[in-house]
C-alpha positions in Angstrom: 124.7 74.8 110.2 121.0 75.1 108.7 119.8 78.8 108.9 117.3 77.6 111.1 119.6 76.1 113.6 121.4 79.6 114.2 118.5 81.2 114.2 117.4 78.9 117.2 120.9 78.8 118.8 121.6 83.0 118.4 117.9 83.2 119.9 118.6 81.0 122.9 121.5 82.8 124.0 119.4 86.4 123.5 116.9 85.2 125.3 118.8 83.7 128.2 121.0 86.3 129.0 119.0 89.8 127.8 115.4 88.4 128.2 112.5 87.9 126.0 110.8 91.7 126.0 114.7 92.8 125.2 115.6 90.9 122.7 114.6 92.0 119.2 114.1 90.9 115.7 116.5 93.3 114.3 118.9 91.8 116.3 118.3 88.4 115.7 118.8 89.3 112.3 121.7 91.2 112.5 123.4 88.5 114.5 122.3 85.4 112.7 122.3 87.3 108.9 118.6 86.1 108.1 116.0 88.5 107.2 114.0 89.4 109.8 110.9 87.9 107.8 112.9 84.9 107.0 112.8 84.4 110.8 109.5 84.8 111.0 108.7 82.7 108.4 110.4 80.2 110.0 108.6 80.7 114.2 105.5 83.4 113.0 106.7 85.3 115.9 108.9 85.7 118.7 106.9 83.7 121.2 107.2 80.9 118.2 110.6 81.0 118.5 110.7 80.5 122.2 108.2 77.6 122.1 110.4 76.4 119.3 113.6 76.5 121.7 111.8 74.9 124.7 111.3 72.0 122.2 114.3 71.5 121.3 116.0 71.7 125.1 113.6 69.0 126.2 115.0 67.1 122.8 118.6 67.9 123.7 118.1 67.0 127.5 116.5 63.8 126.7 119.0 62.5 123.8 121.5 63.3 125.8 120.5 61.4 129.5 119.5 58.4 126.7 123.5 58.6 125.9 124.3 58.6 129.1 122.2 55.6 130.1 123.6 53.8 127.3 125.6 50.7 127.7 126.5 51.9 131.7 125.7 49.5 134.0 125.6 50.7 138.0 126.5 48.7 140.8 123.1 49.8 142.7 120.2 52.5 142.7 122.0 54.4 145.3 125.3 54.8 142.8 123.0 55.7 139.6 121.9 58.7 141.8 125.0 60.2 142.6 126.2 59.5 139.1 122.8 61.5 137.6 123.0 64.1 139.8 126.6 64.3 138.5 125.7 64.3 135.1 122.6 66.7 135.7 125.2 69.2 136.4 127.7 68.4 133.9 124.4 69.3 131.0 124.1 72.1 133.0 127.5 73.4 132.2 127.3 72.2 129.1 124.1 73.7 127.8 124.2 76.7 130.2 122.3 78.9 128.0 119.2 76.3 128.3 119.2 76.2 131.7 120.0 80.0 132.2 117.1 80.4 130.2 114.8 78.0 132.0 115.9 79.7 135.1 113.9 82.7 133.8 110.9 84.5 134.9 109.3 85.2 131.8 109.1 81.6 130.8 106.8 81.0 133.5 104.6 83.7 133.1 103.8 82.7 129.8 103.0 79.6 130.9 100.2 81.0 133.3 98.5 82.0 130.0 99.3 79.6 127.5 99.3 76.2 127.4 102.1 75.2 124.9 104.6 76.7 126.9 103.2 75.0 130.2 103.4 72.0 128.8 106.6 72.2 126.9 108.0 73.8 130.8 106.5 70.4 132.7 107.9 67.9 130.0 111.4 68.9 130.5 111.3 69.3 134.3 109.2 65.9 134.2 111.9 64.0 132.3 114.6 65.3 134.7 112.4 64.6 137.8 111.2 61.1 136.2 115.5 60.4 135.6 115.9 60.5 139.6 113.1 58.8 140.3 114.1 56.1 138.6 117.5 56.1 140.5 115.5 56.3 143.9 113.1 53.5 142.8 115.8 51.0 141.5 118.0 51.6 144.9 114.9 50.7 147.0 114.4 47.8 144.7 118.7 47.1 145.0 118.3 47.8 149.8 120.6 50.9 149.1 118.0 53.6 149.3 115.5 52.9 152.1 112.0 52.1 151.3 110.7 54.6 153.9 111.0 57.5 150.9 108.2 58.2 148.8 110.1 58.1 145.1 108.2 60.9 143.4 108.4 64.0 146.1 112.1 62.1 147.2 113.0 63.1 143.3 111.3 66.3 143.3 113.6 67.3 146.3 116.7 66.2 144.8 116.0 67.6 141.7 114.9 71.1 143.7 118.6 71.1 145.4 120.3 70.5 142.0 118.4 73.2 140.1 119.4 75.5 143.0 122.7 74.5 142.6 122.9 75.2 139.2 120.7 78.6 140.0 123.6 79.7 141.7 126.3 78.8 139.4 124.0 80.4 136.6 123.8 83.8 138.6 127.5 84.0 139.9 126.0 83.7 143.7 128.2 81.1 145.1 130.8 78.9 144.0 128.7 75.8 143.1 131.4 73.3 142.3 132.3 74.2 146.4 129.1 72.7 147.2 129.6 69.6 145.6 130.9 67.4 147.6 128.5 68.3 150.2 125.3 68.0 147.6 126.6 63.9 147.2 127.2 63.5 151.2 123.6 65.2 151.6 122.0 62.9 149.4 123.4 60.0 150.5 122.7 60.7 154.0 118.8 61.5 152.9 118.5 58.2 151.1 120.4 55.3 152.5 118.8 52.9 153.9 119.6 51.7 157.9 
């Protein structure tokens, strides 16, 4: 693994779990062996870094929903919804340091004040959102999700109740994978058509 890579990967962890203001150089470098200026070469500085990390999630989250996609064909819209909100929650698990870390409050207060991470913030949530849509809008195309629903705000609601889902498996709330079930029978009761 490229020095760079741990730095980004030791960093994302940090970040997620102890927060920005408490995470600090020294112990990026202690934990990743790279000089603290050899970090910083690498970002400039700390809010570098985290731009840098939001970059490459929106990468990961992308390449990996493009894998998915590939070569799987679905019967209808209605069965490529349940089978992204599935998968939505599978990358959750399975980069749960990303989304523990977009699940944080600092992100979005740097994003009141600066644009990069604002717009890094809205790609990612606007690929995932963008992913359902997609579902919604090919299952009113297929008759399995009525036409009645506006696509957009119907995505951005199914997206909301994901993220919540995954907010409380993130946080130790509530046993998410209890709610599953539930989560599919909701979503197909919001969306089928008559």
């Amino acid at each position: 693994m490229k020095k760079k890579d741990a730095i980004l990967k030791v960093a994302t962890v940090l970040f997620a779990n102890k927060g920005f203001v408490d995470t600090s150089g020294q112990e990026l470098s202690r934990l990743t062996g790279a000089a603290e200026g050899t970090i910083f070469y690498h970002f400039k500085n700390k809010e570098g870094l985290l731009l840098a990390i939001l970059e490459k999630t929106r990468e990961e989250i992308v390449e990996q929903f493009e894998q998915f996609f590939e070569n799987r064909p679905f019967k209808s819209g209605m069965e490529m919804v349940e089978e992204v909100v599935s998968f939505h929650l599978y990358l959750a698990g399975l980069m749960e340091d990303k989304f523990l870390l977009l699940h944080r409050h600092f992100l979005y207060k740097f994003s009141e004040s600066n644009p990069e991470f604002r717009e890094n913030l809205e790609a990612i949530y606007n690929c995932l959102v963008d992913i359902f849509e997609e579902a919604i809008a090919a299952g009113q195309e297929d008759g399995s999700i009525t036409k009645e629903l506006h696509p957009r705000k119907t995505a951005l609601i199914l997206f909301t109740m994901v993220d919540g889902l995954i907010r409380f498996k993130n946080y130790n709330l509530y046993d998410a994978g209890a709610l599953f079930n539930e989560l599919m029978n909701t979503c197909r009761r919001m969306l089928q058509a008559n």
